[in-house]
C-alpha positions in Angstrom: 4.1 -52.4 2.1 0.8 -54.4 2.6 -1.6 -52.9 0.1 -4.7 -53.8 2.3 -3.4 -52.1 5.4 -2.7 -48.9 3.2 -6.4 -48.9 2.2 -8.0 -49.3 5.7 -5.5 -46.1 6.1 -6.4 -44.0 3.5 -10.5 -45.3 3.7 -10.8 -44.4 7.1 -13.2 -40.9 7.3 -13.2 -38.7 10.4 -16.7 -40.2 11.8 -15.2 -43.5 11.7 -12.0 -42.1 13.6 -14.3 -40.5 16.1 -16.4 -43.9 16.3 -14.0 -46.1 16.6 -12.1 -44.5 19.1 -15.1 -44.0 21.4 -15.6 -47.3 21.1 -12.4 -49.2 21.8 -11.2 -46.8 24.1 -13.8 -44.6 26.1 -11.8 -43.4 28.8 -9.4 -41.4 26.5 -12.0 -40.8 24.4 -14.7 -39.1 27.0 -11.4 -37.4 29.0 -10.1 -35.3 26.2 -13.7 -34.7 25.0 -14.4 -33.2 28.6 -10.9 -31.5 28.5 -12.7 -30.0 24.9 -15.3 -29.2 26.5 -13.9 -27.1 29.0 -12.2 -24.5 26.5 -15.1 -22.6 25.8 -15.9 -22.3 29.9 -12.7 -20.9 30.0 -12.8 -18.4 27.3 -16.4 -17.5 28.9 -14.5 -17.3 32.1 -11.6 -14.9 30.6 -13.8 -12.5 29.6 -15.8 -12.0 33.0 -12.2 -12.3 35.2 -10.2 -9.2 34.1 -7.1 -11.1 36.7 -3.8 -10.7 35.1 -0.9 -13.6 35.6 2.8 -13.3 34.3 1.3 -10.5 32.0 -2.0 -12.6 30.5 -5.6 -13.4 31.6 -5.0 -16.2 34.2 -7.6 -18.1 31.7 -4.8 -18.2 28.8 -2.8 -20.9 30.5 -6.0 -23.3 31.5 -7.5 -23.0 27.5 -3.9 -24.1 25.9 -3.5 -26.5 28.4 -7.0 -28.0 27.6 -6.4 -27.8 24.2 -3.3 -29.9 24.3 -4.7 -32.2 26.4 -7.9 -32.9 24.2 -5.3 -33.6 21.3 -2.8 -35.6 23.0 -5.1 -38.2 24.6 -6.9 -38.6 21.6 -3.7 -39.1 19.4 -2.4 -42.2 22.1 -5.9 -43.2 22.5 -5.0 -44.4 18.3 -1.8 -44.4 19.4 -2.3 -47.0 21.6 -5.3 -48.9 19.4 -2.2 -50.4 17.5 -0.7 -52.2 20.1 -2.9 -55.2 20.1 -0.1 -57.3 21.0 0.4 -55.8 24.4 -3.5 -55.2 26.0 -2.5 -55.1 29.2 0.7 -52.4 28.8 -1.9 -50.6 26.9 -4.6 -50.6 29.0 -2.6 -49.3 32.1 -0.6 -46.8 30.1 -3.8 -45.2 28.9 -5.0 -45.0 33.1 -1.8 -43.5 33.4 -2.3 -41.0 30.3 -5.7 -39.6 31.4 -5.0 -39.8 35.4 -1.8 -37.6 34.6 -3.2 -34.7 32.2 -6.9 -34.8 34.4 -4.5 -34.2 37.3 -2.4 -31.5 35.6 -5.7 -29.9 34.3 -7.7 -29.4 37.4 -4.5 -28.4 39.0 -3.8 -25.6 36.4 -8.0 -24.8 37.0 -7.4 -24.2 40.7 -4.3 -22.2 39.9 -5.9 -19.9 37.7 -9.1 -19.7 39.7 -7.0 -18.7 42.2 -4.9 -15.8 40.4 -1.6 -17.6 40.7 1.0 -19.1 38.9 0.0 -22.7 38.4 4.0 -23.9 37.3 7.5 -22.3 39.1 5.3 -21.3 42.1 6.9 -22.2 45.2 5.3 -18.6 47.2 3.8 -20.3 49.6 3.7 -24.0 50.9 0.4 -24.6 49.2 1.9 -23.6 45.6 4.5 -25.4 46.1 2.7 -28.6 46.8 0.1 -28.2 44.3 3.3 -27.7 41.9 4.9 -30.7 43.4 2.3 -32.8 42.1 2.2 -31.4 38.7 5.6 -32.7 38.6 5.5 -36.0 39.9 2.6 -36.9 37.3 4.0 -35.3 34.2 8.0 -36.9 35.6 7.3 -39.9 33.9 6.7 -38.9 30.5 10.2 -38.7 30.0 10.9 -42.5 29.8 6.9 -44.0 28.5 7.3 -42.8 24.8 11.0 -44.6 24.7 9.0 -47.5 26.4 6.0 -47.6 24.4 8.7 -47.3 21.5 10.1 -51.1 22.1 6.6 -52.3 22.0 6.2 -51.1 18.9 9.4 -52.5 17.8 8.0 -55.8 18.9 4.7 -55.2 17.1 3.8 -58.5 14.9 0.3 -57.1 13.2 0.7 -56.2 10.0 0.9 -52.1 9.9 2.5 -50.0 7.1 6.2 -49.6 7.7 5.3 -45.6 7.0 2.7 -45.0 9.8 5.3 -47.3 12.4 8.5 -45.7 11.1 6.3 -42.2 11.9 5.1 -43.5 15.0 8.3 -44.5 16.2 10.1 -41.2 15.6 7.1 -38.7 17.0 7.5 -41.3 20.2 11.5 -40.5 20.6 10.9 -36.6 19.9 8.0 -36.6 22.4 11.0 -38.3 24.9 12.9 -35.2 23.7 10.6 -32.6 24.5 9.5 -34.5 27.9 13.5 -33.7 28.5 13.0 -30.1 27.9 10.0 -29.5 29.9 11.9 -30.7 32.4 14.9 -28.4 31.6 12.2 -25.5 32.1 11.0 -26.7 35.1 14.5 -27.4 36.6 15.7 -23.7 35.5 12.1 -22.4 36.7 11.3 -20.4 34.2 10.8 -20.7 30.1 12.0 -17.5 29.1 15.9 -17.3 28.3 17.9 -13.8 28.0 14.6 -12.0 29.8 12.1 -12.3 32.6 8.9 -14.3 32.2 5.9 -13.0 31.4 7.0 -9.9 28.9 5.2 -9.2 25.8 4.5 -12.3 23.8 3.4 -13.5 20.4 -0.4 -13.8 20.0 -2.4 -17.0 21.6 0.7 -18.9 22.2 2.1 -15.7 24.1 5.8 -16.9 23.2 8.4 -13.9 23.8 8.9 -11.5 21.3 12.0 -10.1 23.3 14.4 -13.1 24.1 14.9 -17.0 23.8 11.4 -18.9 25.1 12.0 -22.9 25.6 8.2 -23.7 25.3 8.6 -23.8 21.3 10.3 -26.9 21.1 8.7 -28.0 24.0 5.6 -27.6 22.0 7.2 -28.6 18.7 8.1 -31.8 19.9 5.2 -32.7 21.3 3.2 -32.2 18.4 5.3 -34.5 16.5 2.6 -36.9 17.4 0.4 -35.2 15.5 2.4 -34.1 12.2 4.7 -37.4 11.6 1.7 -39.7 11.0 -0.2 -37.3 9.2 2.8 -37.1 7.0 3.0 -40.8 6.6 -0.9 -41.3 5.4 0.0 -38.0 2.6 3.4 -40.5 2.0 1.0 -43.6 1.4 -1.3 -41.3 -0.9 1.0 -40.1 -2.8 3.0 -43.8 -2.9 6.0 -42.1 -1.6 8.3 -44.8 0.0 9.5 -45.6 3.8 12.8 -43.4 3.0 10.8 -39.8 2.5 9.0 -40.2 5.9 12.6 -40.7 7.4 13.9 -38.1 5.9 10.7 -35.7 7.1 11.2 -37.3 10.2 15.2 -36.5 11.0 14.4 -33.3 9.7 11.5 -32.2 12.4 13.8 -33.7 14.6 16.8 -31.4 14.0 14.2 -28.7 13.9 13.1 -29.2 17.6 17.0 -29.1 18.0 17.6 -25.6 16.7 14.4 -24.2 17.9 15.6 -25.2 21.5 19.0 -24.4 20.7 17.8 -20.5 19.4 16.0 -20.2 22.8 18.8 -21.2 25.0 20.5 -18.8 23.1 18.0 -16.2 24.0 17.1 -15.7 20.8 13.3 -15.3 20.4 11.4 -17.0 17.2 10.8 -14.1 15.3 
C-alpha cells in the first residue's frame, strides 16, 4: 500500500471531486449534469401529464433513467481519470459512454412524451425502431467493462491495490448485469411468474407479486458506486486488500441470488 496515494484518497473533499472532474473531463461532466438537470422537468412534467404506462406515470421511467445516467457517467468520468496510461482508449470510451446513455435518454423522452412504452415495444414499426436503437447502443456494454478491466490490469501508476482490486470487481459485475439486461430484453419483459406493469414497490416500482429481473440488473450496476466506496472506508479504517475481496465476492453472489430469486418468480419482499 503506497501511503501517499491513500492520503490523496482519503483528502480529496466533494468540491474537489466535482472540480476536478469538470475539469479533466467536461463532456461526462456537463452530460450527466444535463441528464441531472432534467429530473426535476420531469417530475414537473408528471404532475401536469396524468398518462398512465405499464401501470405508472409515463414520467417514472424518464426520471430513473436520468438519475442513473447522471450517476453512472460521472462514476466512469473518475473511472476513467485513472487510466492515464491509455489516453486515447479513454478518451474514445468516454464519447462512447455519453453518445450511448444521451441516445438512450432522449429516446426514453420521446417514448414517454409520447405515452408509450419506450423498451419491449415492437406495436408499430416506429417503436420498434426507436427500440432497435436503444439496443444497438446499450449492446456493447456487455464486453467494455471486461475490456476496460485489462487496462486496468495493465495499469503502471501507482494506485492503492484497494480502490483497483474494487474497481476491477464493480467492472466484471457491471459485465454481469450488462448480461442480464440483455436477458430482459431478449425475454421482453422484466417481470417473471406475472405480467408487467402490476403493482410495484414504491419509486423503483419493482413487483410486489412475482420475480422482477431489474433488481440485479440495478444491483449490479451500482457496484460501481458501492465497491469503491467500500474501499476508501477499507483504507480509513486500515483494513487490508483481503476485506475488500471478501465485500467484493459477496455483492457479487448477491447479484447472483437476487437474479436467481426473480427467475424464480419470487418477488424481493
Amino acid at each position: 500500500m503506497q501511503a501517499s496515494n491513500v492520503s490523496n484518497f482519503t483528502n480529496v473533499t466533494g468540491v474537489d471531486f466535482f472540480f476536478t472532474l469538470r475539469k479533466n473531463r467536461p463532456l461526462s461532466f456537463y452530460v450527466g449534469l444535463v441528464s441531472f438537470l432534467m429530473i426535476p422537468v420531469y417530475i414537473i412534467l408528471s404532475q401536469f401529464d396524468p398518462r398512465i404506462v405499464m401501470g405508472i406515470n409515463t414520467w417514472i421511467k424518464p426520471i430513473k433513467f436520468a438519475v442513473s445516467i447522471w450517476i453512472f457517467l460521472w462514476t466512469m468520468a473518475w473511472f476513467l481519470e485513472q487510466l492515464n496510461d491509455f489516453p486515447v482508449f479513454r478518451d474514445r470510451l468516454e464519447k462512447y459512454f455519453t453518445i450511448a446513455l444521451s441516445v438512450e435518454l432522449v429516446l426514453i423522452t420521446l417514448q414517454a412524451a409520447r405515452g408509450v412504452q419506450s423498451h419491449f415495444n415492437n406495436a408499430t414499426i416506429f417503436d420498434s425502431v426507436i427500440y432497435g436503437i436503444m439496443g444497438l447502443f446499450i449492446f456493447p456494454m456487455m464486453v467494455v467493462p471486461i475490456i476496460m478491466d485489462r487496462k486496468f490490469k495493465l495499469l503502471s501508476s501507482k494506485l492503492d491495490p484497494r480502490i483497483l482490486i474494487a474497481i476491477r470487481f464493480s467492472l466484471w459485475i457491471l459485465a454481469s448485469a450488462s448480461i442480464i439486461g440483455f436477458i430482459i430484453s431478449q425475454r421482453l419483459a422484466h417481470a417473471v411468474g406475472v405480467p408487467d406493469g402490476g403493482p410495484g414497490l414504491p419509486i423503483v416500482n419493482w413487483s410486489k407479486n412475482g420475480g422482477d429481473i431489474r433488481i440485479a440488473h440495478f444491483a449490479g450496476i451500482h457496484a460501481l458506486q458501492i465497491l469503491p466506496l467500500f474501499a476508501f472506508f477499507a483504507i480509513k479504517q486500515s483494513w487490508d486488500l483481503l476485506s475488500v475481496k471478501i465485500v467484493s465476492i459477496c455483492y457479487w453472489i448477491l447479484v447472483g441470488a437476487v437474479f436467481a430469486n426473480a427467475m424464480l418468480g419470487r418477488p424481493l419482499v
